[in-house]
C-alpha positions in Angstrom: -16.6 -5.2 -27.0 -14.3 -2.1 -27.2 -12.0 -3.6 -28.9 -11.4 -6.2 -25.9 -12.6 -9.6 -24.5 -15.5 -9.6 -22.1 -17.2 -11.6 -20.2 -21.6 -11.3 -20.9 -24.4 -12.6 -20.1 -26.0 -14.7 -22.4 -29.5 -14.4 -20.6 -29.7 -10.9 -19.8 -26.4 -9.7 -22.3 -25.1 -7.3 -18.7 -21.0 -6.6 -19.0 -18.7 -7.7 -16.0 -16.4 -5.2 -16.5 -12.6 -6.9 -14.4 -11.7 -3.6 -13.2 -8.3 -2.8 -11.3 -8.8 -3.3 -7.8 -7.8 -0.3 -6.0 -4.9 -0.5 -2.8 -3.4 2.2 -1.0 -0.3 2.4 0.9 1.7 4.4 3.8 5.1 5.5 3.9 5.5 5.8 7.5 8.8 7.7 8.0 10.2 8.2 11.4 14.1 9.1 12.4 15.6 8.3 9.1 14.0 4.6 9.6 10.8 3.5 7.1 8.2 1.0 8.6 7.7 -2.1 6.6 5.6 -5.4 7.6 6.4 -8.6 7.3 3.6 -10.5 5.0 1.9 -13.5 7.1 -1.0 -14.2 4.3 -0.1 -14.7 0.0 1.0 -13.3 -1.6 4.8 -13.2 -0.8 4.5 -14.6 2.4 7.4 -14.2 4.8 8.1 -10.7 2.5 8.6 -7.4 3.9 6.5 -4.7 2.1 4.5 -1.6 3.2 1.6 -1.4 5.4 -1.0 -1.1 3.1 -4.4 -3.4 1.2 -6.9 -3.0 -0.5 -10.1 0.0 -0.3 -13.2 -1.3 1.0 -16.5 -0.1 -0.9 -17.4 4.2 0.7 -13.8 4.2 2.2 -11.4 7.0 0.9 -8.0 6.0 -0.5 -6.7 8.2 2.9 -8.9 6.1 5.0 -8.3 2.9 3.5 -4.6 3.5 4.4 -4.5 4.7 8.1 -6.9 1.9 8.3 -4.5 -0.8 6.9 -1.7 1.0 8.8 -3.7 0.4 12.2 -4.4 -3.2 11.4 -1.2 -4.1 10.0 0.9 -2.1 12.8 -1.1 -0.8 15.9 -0.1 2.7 14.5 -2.3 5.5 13.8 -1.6 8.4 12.0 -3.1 11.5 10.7 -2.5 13.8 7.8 -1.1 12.1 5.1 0.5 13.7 1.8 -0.2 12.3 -1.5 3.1 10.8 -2.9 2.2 9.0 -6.3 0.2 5.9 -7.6 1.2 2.7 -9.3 -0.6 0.5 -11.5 0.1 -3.0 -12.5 -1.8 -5.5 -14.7 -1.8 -8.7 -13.9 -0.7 -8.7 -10.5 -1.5 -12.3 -8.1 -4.9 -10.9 -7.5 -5.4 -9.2 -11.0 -4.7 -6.0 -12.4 -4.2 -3.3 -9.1 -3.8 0.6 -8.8 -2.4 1.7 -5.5 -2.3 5.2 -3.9 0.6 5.7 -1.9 0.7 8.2 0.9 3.9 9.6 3.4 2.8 9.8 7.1 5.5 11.6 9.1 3.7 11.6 12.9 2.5 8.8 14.7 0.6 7.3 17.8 -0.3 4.0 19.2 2.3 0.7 19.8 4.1 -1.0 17.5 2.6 -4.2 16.8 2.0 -7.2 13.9 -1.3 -7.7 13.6 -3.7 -8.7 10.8 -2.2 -10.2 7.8 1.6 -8.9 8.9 4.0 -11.5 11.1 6.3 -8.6 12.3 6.5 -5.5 11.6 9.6 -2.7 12.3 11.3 0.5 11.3 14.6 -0.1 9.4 16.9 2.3 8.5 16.5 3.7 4.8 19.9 3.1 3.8 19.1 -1.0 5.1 15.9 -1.8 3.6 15.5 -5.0 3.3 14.4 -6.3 -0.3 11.1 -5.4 -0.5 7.9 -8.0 -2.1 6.0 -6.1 -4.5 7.7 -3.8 -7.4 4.9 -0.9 -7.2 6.5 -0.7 -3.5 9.6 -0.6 -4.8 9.0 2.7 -7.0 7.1 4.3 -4.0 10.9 3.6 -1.9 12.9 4.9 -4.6 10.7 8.1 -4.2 11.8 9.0 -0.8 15.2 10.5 -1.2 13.8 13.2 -3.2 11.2 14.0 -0.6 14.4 14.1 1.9 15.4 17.4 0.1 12.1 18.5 0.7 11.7 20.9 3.1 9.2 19.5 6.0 6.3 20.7 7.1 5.4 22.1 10.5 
């Protein structure tokens, strides 16, 4: 169908369309230092990588990542500006497209929770290697939103 293998029903011929599931992340930049959690669940256990998971069905891509960011970290935040979005087939949990956001203020205590095993701020010029490669490219973004200027 469309020029691409799908799965039908044979009784009632209905499409299951395997859509991308969508993510979103936060950039949570404080001090020169970015937050990353440490993975507890797959994939990449024991991996550091950005607060973040996946949107739950009426939840906004904002909401799904201040809520992933409380979860994750016992942080809150609140406005968030759009940085970019990243899409991947055929990730470990199928094809994904994550919105990534930069959160600048804070509240709350750092603290692992939820699928994380730690969780800290490390300096941007020592990240440590980071799990997932859409993660990666939102990184790589941040020294050009250094030169930008800030935001009251």
């Amino acid at each position: 169908m469309d020029g691409r293998k799908r799965m039908v029903c044979p009784s009632c011929e209905t499409v299951h369309y395997d859509n991308p599931r969508p993510a979103a992340t936060i950039l949570l930049v404080h001090d020169q230092k970015l937050l990353l959690v440490k993975r507890a669940e797959p994939p990449a256990v024991g991996q550091w990588c950005l607060p973040g998971g996946y949107m739950e069905v009426g939840e906004s891509a904002e909401d799904a990542a201040r809520r992933e960011l409380t979860e994750e970290t016992g942080l809150s935040c609140g406005d968030l500006k759009f940085l970019a979005f990243c899409s991947r087939p055929g990730g470990p949990r199928g094809d994904i497209l994550i919105f990534s956001f930069i959160a600048r203020k804070f509240s709350g205590q750092l603290i692992a929770g939820d699928d994380a095993s730690d969780a800290r701020f490390f300096p941007l010029d020592q990240l440590p290697p980071v799990a997932f490669l859409c993660h990666q490219e939102m990184i790589e973004r941040l020294p050009q939103l250094a030169a930008e200027p800030q935001q009251p």
